[in-house]
C-alpha positions in Angstrom: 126.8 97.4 78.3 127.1 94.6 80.8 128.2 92.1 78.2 131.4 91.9 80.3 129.7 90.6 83.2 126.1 89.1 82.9 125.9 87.0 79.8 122.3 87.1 77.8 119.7 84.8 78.9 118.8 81.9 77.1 115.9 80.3 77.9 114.8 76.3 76.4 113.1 76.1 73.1 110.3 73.5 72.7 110.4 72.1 69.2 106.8 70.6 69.7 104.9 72.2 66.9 101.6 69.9 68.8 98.9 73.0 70.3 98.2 72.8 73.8 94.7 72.4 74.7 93.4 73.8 78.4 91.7 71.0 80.4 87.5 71.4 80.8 86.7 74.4 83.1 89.5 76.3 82.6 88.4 80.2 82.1 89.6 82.5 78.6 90.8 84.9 80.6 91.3 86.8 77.2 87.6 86.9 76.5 86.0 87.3 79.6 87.5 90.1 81.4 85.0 93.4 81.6 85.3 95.9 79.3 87.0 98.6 81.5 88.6 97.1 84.5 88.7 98.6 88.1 92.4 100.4 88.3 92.6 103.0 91.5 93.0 105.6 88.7 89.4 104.8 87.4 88.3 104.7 90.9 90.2 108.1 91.7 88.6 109.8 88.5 85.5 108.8 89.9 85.8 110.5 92.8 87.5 113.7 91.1 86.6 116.7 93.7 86.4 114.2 97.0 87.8 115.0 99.8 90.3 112.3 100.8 93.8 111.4 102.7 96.2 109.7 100.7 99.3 108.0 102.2 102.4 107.6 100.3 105.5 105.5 101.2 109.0 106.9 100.0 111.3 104.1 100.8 114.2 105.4 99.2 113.8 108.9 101.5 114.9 109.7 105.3 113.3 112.5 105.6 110.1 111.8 103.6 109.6 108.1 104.4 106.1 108.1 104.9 103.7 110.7 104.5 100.0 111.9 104.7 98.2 114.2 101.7 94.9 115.8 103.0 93.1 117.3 100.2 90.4 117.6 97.4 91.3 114.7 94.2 91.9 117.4 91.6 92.9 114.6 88.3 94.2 111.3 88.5 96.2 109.6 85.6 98.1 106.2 85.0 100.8 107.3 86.7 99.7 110.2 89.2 97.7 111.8 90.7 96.9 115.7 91.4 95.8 116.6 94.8 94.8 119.9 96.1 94.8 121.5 99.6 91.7 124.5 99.6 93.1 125.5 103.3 96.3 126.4 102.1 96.4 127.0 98.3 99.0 124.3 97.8 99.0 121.2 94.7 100.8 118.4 94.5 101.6 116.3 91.9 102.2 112.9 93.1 103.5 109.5 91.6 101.2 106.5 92.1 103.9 104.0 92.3 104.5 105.8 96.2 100.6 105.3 97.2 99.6 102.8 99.2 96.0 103.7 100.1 93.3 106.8 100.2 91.0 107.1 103.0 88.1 108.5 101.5 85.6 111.1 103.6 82.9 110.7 102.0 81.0 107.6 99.9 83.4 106.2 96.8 82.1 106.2 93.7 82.9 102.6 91.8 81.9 102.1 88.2 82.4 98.1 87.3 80.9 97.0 83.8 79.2 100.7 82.7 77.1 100.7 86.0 77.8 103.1 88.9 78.4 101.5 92.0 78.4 103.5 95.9 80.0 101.7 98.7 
């Protein structure tokens, strides 16, 4: 498509078929993570039903370039997350990529390595 302009990357080869070996102390990163990993949507499922405010950043919006959810966590997903407000009926559906934080009103639920965790 943009052959015209930007010509495909090429990037150096290394003919040395010799293995690399990490020096002493380095850490497998591979083998040692946790089983499940602490992503906000884990810690937002495990506060499903919490009451919380969540503040998203639209950068590419005027009119909406920061704003303020108050509500109940209804789901949270990879990608969103479903909030609801009981005062006034209303749902959103909102795209995690705009969230910067959640103040929570309540304690947070944490789950780390199968255990539950309350901060």
């Amino acid at each position: 498509m943009n052959g015209n302009f930007f010509g495909n990357p090429t990037f150096p080869t290394n003919n040395n078929t010799s293995t690399i070996e990490s020096p002493p102390g380095n850490i497998n990163y591979s083998t040692s993570l946790p089983m499940e990993q602490s992503y906000i949507e884990n810690i937002l499922r495990l506060n499903k039903g919490k009451k919380v405010k969540a503040y998203f950043s639209y950068p590419d919006s005027n009119e909406w370039r920061d704003k303020v959810y108050d509500g109940i966590i209804e789901e949270a997903g990879r990608d969103h997350l479903i909030m609801s407000d009981p005062k006034t009926g209303k749902w959103w559906l909102l795209r995690m990529i705009y969230l910067d934080y959640v103040d929570f009103e309540e304690k947070i639920n944490y789950s780390h390595d199968y255990s539950e965790k309350t901060f």
